[in-house]
N, C-alpha and C positions, 0 to 999 in steps of 0.2 A: 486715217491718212491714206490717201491714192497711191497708187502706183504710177507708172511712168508713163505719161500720155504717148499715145501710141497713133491717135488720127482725129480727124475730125468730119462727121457727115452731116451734110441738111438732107433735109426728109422730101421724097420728091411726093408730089401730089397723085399718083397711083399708087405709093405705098399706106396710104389711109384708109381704114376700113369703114363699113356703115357704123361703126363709133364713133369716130370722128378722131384716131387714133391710129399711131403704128401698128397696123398689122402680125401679129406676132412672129412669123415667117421669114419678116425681112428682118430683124433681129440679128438671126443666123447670115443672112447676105451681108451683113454687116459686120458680124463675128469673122466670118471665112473673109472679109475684104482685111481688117485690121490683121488676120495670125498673116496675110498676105504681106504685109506692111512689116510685120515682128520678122517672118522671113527674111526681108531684105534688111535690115538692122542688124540681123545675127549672119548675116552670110549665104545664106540658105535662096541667096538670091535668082533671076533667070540665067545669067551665065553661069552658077554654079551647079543649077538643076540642067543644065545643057552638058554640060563638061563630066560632071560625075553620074547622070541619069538617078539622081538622090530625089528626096524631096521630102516634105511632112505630108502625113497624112492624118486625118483626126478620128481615134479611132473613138472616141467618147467625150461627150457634153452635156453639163446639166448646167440650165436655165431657171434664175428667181426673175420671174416679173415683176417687180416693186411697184413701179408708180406709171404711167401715163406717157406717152411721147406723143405731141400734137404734131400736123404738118411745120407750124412757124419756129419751132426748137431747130435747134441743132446738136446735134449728140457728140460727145465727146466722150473716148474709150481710152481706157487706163489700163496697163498690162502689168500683173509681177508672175513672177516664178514662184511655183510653190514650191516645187522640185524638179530636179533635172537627174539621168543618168544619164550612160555610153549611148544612150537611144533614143530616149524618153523626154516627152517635156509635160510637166504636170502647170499648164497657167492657170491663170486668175485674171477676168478681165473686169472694169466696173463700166457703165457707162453713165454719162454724166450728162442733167442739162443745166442750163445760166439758172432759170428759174426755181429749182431745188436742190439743198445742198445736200443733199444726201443719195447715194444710185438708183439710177430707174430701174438698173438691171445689174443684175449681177449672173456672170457665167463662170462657169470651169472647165478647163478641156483639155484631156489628153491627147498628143502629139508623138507619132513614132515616125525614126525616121528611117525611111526605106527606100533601096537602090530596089532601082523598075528598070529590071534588063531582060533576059529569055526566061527569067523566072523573076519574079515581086517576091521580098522578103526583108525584112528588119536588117538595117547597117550599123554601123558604129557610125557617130559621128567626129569627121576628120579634129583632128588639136584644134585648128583654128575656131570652128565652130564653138568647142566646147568651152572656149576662153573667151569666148564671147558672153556662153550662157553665163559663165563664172562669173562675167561683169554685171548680169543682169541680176544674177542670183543674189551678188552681193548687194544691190541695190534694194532688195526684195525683204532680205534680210532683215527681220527687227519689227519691221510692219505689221502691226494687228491684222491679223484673217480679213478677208474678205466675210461680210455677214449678208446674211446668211449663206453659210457654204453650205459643202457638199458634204454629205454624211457617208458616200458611198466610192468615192475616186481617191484613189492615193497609189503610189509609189511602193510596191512591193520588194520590202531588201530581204536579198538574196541570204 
């Protein structure tokens, strides 16, 4: 079972390589557009990255390339929370095309979140944010892994 769709991209005609295929590069442009998208879902949007000088930033990603993205697909990207702290967001993204039911791609990424003021360093994030993640998480909740994951990203408790 998927996680929560989170956007949907067609594939422009300079992101195909001499394969005849996604590029594996723009994957990530595509990963960084969607946590862009999760952003503004949980709060984390431009007026709040204005107001509070917060934002995410990604401090780690690992990438399964499963299957093939041609020019004529259209991708569609599924987000759950693996885990979340005061700071932290551990996601899980899949991406999806019409033509196979099973993910092209599967990613993970850690997300911290940090006020960028006269010095850059790790925040807490406000209630509101965090009752957001709470709605996400519970969502997330129950769902089989994402496969193949990550043998190496997790959530270190204190």
């Amino acid at each position: 079972m998927a996680g929560k769709e989170i956007g949907r991209t067609g594939i422009r005609p300079d992101w195909i390589d001499y394969n005849g295929h996604l590029r594996d590069a723009y994957y990530v442009v595509i990963l960084s557009d969607m946590t862009d998208r999760f952003m503004d879902q949980i709060g984390v949007d431009a007026a709040y990255r204005e107001s509070t000088r917060c934002t995410l930033y990604t401090l780690e990603m690992h990438l399964n390339y499963l299957l093939e993205v041609k020019e004529s697909d259209e991708l569609r990207t599924d987000i759950r929370l693996v885990a979340h702290d005061s700071k932290r967001i551990h996601a899980s993204f899949e991406m999806y095309v019409p033509r196979h039911a099973t993910p092209v791609l599967t990613a993970e990424c850690m997300l911290l979140h940090v006020h960028q003021g006269e010095t850059v360093g790790s925040a807490p994030f406000p209630a509101s944010v965090l009752a957001e993640l709470a709605a996400w998480q519970a969502l997330s909740d129950g769902l089989a892994p994402t496969e193949p994951g990550s043998r190496q990203i997790a959530l270190r408790r204190r």
